[in-house]
C-alpha positions as CSV (number, residue, x, y, z in Angstrom):
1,X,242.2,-32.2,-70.9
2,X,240.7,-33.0,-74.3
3,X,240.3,-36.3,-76.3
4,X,243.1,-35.5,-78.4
5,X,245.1,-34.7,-75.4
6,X,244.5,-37.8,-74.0
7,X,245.1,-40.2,-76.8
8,X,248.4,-38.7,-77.8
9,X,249.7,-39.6,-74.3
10,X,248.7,-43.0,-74.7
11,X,251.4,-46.1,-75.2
12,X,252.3,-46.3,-79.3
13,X,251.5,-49.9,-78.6
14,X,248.1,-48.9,-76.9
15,X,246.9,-46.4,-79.7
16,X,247.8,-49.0,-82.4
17,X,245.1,-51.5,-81.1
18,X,242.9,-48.9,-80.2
19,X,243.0,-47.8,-84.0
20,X,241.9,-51.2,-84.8
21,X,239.4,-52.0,-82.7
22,X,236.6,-52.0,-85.4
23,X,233.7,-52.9,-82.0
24,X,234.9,-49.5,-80.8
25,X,234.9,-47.4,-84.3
26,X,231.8,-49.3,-86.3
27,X,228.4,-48.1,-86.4
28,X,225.3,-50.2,-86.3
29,X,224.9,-50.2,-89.9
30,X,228.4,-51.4,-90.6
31,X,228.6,-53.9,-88.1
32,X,227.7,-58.0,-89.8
33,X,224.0,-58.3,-89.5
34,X,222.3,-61.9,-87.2
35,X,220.8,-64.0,-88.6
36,X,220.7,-66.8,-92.0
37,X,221.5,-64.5,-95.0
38,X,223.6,-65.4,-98.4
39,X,224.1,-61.5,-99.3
40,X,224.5,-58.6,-96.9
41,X,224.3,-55.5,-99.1
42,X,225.5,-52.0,-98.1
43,X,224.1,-49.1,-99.4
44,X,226.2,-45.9,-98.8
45,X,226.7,-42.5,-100.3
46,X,229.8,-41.2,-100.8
47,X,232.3,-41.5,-98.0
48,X,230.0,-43.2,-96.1
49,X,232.6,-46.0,-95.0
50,X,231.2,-48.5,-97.2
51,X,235.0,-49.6,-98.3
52,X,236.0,-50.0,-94.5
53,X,232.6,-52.0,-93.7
54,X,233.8,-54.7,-96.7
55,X,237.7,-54.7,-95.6
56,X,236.9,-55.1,-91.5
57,X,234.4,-57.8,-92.8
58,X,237.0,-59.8,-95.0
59,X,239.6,-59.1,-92.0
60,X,237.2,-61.0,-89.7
61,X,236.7,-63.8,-91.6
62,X,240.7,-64.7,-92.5
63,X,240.7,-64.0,-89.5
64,X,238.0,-66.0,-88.1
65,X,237.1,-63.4,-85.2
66,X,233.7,-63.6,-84.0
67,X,231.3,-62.0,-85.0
68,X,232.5,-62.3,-88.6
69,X,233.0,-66.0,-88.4
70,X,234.1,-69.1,-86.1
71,X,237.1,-70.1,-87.9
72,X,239.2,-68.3,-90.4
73,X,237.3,-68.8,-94.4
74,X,240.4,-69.6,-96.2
75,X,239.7,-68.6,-99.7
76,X,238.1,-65.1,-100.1
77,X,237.5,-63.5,-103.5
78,X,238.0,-59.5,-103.8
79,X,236.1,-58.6,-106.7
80,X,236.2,-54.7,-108.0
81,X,234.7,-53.1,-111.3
82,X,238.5,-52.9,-112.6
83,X,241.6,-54.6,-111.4
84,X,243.0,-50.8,-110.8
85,X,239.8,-50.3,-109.0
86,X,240.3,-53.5,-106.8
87,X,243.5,-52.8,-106.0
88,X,243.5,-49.0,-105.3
89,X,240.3,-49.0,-103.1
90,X,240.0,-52.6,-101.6
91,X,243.7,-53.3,-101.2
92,X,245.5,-50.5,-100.9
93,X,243.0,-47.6,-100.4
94,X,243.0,-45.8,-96.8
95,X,240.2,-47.9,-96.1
96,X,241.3,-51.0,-97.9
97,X,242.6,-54.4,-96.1
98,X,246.1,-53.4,-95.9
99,X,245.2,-50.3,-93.8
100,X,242.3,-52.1,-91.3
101,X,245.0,-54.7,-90.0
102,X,247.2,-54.4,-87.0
103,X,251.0,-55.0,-88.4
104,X,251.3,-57.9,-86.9
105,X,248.1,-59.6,-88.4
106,X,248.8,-57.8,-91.9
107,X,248.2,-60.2,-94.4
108,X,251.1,-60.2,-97.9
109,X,249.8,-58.8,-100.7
110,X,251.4,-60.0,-103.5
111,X,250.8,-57.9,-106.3
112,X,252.0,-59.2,-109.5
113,X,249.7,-62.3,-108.8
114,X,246.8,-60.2,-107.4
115,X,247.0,-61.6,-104.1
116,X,246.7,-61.0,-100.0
117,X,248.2,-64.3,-98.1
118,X,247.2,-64.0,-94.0
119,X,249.8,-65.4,-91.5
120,X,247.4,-68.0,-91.2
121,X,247.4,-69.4,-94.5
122,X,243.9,-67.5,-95.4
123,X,244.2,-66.2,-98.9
124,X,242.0,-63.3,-100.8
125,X,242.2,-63.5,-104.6
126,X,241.5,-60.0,-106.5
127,X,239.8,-59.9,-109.4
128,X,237.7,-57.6,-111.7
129,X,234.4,-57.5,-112.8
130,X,235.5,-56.8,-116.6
131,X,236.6,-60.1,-116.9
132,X,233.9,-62.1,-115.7
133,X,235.5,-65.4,-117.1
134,X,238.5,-65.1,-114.6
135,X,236.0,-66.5,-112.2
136,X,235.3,-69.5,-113.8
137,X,237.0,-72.7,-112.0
138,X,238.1,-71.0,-108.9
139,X,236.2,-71.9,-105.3
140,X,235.5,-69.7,-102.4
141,X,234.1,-69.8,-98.9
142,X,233.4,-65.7,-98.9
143,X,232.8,-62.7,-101.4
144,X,233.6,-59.0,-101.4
145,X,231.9,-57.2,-104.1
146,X,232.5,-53.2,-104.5
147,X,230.4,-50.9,-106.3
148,X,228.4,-53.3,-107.7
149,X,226.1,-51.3,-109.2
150,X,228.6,-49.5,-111.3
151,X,230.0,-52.8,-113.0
152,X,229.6,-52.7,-116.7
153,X,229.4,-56.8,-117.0
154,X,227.5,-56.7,-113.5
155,X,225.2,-59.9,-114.4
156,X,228.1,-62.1,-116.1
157,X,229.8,-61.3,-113.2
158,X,227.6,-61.9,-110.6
159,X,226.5,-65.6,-112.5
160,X,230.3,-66.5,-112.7
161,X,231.0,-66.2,-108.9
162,X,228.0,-67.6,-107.6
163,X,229.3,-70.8,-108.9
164,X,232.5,-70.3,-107.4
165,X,230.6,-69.8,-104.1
166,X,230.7,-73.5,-102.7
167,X,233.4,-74.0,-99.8
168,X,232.1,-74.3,-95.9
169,X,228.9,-74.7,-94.9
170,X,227.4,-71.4,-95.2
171,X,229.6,-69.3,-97.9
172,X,228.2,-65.5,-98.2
173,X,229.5,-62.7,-99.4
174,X,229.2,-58.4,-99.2
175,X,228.4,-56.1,-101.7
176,X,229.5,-52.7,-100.5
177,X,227.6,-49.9,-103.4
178,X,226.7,-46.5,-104.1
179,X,222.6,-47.7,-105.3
180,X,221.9,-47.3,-109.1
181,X,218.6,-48.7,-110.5
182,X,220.3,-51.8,-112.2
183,X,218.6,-55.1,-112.3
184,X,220.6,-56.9,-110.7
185,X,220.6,-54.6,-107.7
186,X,216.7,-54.3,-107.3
187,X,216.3,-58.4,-107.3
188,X,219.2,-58.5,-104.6
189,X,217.2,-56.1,-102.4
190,X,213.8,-58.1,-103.5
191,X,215.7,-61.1,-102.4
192,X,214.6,-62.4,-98.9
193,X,218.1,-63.9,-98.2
194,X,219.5,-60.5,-98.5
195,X,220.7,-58.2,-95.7
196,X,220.8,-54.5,-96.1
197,X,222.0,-51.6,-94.6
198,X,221.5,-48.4,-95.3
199,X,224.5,-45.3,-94.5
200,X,224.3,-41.1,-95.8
201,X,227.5,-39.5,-96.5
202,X,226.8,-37.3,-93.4
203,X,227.4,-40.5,-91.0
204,X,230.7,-40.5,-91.7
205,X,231.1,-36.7,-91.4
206,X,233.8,-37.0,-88.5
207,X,235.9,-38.6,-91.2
208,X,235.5,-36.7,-94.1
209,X,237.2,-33.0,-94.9
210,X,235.4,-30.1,-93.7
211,X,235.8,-28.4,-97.5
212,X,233.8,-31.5,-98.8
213,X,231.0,-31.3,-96.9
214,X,230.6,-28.0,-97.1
215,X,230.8,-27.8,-101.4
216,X,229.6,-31.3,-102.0
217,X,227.3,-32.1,-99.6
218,X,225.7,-28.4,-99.5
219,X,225.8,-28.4,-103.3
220,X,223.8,-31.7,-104.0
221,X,221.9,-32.0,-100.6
222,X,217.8,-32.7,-101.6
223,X,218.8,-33.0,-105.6
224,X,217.5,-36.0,-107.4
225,X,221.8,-36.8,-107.3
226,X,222.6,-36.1,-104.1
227,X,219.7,-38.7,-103.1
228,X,221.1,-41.2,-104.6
229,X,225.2,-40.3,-104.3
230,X,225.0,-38.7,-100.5
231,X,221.9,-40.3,-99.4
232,X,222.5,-43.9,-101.0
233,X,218.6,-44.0,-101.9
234,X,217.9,-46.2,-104.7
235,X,216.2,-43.5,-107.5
236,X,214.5,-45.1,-109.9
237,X,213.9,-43.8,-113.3
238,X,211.0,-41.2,-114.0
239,X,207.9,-42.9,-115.7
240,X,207.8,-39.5,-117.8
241,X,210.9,-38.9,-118.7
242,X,211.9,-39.3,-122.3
243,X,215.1,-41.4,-121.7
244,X,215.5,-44.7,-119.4
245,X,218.4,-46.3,-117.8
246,X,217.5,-49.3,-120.2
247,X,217.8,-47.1,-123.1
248,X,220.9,-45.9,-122.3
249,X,222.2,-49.1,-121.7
250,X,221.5,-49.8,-125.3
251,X,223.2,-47.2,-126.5
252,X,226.8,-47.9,-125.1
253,X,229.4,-48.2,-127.8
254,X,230.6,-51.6,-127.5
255,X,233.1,-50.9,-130.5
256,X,236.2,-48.4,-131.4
257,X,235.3,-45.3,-131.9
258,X,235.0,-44.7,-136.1
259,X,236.1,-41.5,-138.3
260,X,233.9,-38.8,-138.2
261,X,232.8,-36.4,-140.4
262,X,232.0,-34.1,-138.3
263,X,232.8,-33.0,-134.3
264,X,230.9,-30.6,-132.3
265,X,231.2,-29.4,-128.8
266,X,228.3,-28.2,-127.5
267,X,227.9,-25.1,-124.8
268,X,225.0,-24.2,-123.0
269,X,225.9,-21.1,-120.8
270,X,224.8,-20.4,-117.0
271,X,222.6,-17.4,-117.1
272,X,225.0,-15.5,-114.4
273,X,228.2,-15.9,-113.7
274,X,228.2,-15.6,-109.6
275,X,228.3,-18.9,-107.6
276,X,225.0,-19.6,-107.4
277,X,224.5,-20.0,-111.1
278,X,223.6,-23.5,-113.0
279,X,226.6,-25.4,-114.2
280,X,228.0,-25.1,-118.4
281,X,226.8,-27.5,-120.1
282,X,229.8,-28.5,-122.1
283,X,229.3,-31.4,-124.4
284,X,231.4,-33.6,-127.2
285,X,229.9,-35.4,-129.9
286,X,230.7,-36.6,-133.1
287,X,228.7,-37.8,-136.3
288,X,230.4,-41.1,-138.4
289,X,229.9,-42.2,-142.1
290,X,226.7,-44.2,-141.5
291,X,224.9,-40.7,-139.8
292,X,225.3,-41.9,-136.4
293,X,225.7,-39.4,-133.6
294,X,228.2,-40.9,-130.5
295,X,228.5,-38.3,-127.1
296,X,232.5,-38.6,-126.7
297,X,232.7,-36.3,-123.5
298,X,230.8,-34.4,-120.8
299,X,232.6,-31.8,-120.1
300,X,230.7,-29.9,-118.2
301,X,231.7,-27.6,-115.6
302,X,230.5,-25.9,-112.1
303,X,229.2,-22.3,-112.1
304,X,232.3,-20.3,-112.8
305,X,233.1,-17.0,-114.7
306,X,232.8,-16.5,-118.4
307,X,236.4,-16.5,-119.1
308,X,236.4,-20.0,-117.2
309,X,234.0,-21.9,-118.7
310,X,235.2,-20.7,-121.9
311,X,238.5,-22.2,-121.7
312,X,236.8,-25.3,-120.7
313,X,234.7,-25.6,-123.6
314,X,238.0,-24.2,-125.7
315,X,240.2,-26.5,-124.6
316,X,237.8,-29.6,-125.8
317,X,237.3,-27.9,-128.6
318,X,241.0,-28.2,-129.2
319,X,241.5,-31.7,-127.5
320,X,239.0,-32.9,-129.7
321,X,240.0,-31.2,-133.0
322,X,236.3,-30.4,-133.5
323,X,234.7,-28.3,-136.3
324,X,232.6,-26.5,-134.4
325,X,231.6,-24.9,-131.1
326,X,228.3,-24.7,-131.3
327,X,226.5,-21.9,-128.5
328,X,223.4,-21.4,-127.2
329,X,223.3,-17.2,-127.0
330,X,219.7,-16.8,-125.5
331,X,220.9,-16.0,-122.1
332,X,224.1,-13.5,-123.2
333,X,223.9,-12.8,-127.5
334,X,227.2,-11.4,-128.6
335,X,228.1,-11.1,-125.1
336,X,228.7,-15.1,-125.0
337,X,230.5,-15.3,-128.5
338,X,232.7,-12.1,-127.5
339,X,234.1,-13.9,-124.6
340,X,234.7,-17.1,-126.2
341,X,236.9,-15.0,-129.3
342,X,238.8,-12.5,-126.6
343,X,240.4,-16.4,-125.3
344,X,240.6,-18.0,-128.7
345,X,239.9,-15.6,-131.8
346,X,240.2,-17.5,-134.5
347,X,237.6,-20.4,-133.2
348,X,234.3,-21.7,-135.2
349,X,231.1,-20.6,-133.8
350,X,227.7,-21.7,-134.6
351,X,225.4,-20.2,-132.8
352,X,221.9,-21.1,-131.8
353,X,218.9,-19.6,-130.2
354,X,216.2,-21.7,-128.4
355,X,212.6,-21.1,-129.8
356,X,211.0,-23.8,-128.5
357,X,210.9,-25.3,-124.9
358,X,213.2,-27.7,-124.0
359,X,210.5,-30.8,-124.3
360,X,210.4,-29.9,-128.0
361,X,214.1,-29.7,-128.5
362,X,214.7,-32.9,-126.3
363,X,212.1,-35.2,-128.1
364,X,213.6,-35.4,-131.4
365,X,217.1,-36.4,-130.2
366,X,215.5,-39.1,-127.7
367,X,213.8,-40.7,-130.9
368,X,217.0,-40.9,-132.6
369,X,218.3,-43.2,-129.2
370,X,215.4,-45.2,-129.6
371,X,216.0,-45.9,-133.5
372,X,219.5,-46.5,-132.9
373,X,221.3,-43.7,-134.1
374,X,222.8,-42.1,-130.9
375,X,225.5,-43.7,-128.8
376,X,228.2,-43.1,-125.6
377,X,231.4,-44.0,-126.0
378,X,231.3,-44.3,-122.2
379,X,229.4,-43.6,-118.8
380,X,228.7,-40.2,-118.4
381,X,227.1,-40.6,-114.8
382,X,225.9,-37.1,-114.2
383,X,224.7,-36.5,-117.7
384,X,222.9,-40.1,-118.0
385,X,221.0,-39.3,-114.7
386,X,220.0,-35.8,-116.4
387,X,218.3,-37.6,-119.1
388,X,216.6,-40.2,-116.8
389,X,215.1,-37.4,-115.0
390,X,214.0,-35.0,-117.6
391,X,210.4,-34.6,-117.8
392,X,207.2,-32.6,-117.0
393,X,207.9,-30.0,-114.3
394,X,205.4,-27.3,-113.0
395,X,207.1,-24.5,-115.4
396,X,207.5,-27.0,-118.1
397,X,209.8,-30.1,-118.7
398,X,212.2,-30.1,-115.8
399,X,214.2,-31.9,-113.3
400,X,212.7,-33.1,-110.3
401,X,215.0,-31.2,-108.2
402,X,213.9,-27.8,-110.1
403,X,217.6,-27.5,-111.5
404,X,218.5,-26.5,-115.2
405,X,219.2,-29.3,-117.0
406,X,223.0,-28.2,-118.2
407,X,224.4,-31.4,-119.5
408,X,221.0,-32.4,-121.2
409,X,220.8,-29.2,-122.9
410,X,224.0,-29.3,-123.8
411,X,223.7,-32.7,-125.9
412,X,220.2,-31.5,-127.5
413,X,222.5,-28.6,-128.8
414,X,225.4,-31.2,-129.8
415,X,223.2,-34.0,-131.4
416,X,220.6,-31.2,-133.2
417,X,223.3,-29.5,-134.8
418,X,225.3,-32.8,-136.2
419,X,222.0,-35.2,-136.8
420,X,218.9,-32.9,-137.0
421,X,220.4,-29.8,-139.3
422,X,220.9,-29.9,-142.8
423,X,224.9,-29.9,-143.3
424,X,227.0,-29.1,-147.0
425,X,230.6,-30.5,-147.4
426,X,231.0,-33.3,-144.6
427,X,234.6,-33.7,-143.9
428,X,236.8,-36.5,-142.5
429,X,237.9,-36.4,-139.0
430,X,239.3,-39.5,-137.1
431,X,240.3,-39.3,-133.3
């Protein structure tokens, strides 16, 4: 008889607490660490079970179920990088608190006033890390933080709830992350009141689908990105590489986006078209009255076939009313612009050929970010960590996992051809 066999002949009542019994399910690393600690910080890949380590944790302290805590912490906060982001994943998600309680312990979550209420009295406000002023006045015995490291107002954040931490004797709180080099993430794990586990993707493989392993994991395994997104390593930036996180961080538009004069999308073509190839750099950017360039979308897709990645770079071409698709025909010539007319004839090329290595085409764009004139109306994740990770290679400027870099290209093509080429008769465009 197998496992499955066995379970499904067990009492409904039976299999309902043996689905909750976290002791049973947890692995070391997402089991509450001994010891005196103000921060326990989990570092997980994707699908690693971070979200279910912070929910049974919150769980055990309203509670107040050893080992969590020795009487239930009656004011928890909940604190995700959006409110949509709190409540889908830490509330409501698979994972989240509604789904880690038993029925009869399930706690009321009230939505309209961003709320959880325990039987007990215990209460979990929800909050996000946008508005970082929302946690001013409030007071909690016990934090949850998720994805810290992705929180765009991660510091004001942080400031505004350690004040907030002062009920009970010893009030402590999670953060449950995906690593990113941020500041406030490398002093949390320099900190000596810190606790930290560490959890790859591949340790929760028994609860993840089969299909993502196999084109996720496989895909990215050993990159410079799968390190840090499977893995959960903390990759710092390159000392050689022409951008930095820092930079970058600079360069986020912190304003609506302005008229344009002028809209480019950007294609740097795979060499091949079979699955193995690179990825299309596909890239949006736009140039405003004052000459400055902002990246509006990384569109970039997976190897695919020509006719594919053509209607990908079409379609933002349209969505974006651009001017311009501007083509990098060094790996196919008329070949690349024939298949981009036979889906949309009466498109704009500019095409461009590469003459110099990529070094010399990325160093000029990475001195317009340092003087200013380049910004993202966004986080482009992927693309960012390109650019912190471009630099000297064994066959020239690389990145460290030996991969084209398709995005970075792709935005060299883009900001060249709007900031770095002579243009006649500028035009008004406005998104």
């Amino acid at each position: 008889m197998t496992a499955t066999q066995i379970l499904s002949d067990l009492p409904p009542a039976l299999m309902d607490d043996l689905a909750h019994a976290w002791a049973f399910w947890a692995r070391d690393d997402q089991w509450p660490p001994a010891g005196a600690w103000n921060v326990w910080l989990v570092l997980g890949g994707r699908g690693a079970g971070k979200t279910r380590t912070g929910a049974e944790w919150v769980r055990g302290l309203a509670l107040g179920q050893a080992p969590f805590a020795t009487a239930p912490v009656g004011r928890i906060a909940l604190i995700g990088e959006t409110q949509a982001d709190a409540r889908d994943v830490m509330v409501e998600g698979v994972s989240g608190l509604l789904a880690v309680h038993r029925r009869s312990e399930r706690p009321v979550w009230h939505k309209t006033l961003r709320k959880l209420t325990w039987p007990n009295g215990a209460v979990a406000h929800v909050f996000s890390a946008e508005e970082p002023q929302a946690l001013r006045g409030p007071q909690f015995g016990a934090a949850w933080l998720d994805e810290l490291a992705k929180w765009k107002k991660a510091e004001e954040a942080w400031d505004m709830l350690q004040f907030g931490l002062r009920l009970g004797t010893t009030p402590r709180q999670i953060v449950t992350t995906t690593p990113r080099p941020t500041a406030l993430l490398k002093r949390l794990l320099a900190d000596p009141l810190t606790m930290i586990s560490r959890a790859r993707t591949h340790a929760n493989a028994y609860n993840l689908a089969p299909a993502f392993l196999d084109r996720i994991v496989g895909r990215y395994r050993g990159t410079r990105l799968g390190r840090q997104e499977l893995d959960g390593e903390l990759i710092e930036d390159r000392e050689d590489a022409l951008w930095s996180r820092s930079m970058i961080s600079n360069a986020r538009l912190q304003k609506t986006l302005p008229a344009f004069t002028r809209i480019v999308v950007a294609v740097d073509p795979p060499a091949s078209a079979s699955r193995r190839a690179d990825r299309c750099g596909i890239v949006v950017a736009g140039l405003d009255e004052q000459g400055t360039v902002i990246i509006l979308e990384d569109a970039t897709i997976a190897a695919a076939t020509p006719a594919r990645w053509a209607q990908k770079a079409l379609a933002a071409y349209h969505r974006h009313q651009a001017d311009a698709l501007v083509v990098e025909v060094n790996q196919g010539g008329d070949m690349v612009e024939s298949v981009i007319r036979s889906v949309d004839p009466h498109i704009v090329i500019r095409p461009v050929r590469a003459t110099r290595g990529k070094f010399l085409r990325a160093e000029p764009v990475a001195h317009l970010y340092e003087r200013g004139l380049v910004f993202h109306a966004g986080r482009f994740d992927a693309l960012e960590d390109e650019m912190c990770d471009f630099g000297p290679g064994p066959n020239g400027y690389a990145l460290s996992s030996g991969r084209s870099p398709d995005r970075l290209d792709a935005l060299v093509w883009a900001v060249t051809a709007l900031a770095l080429t002579p243009q006649t008769q500028p035009k008004m465009r406005r998104l």
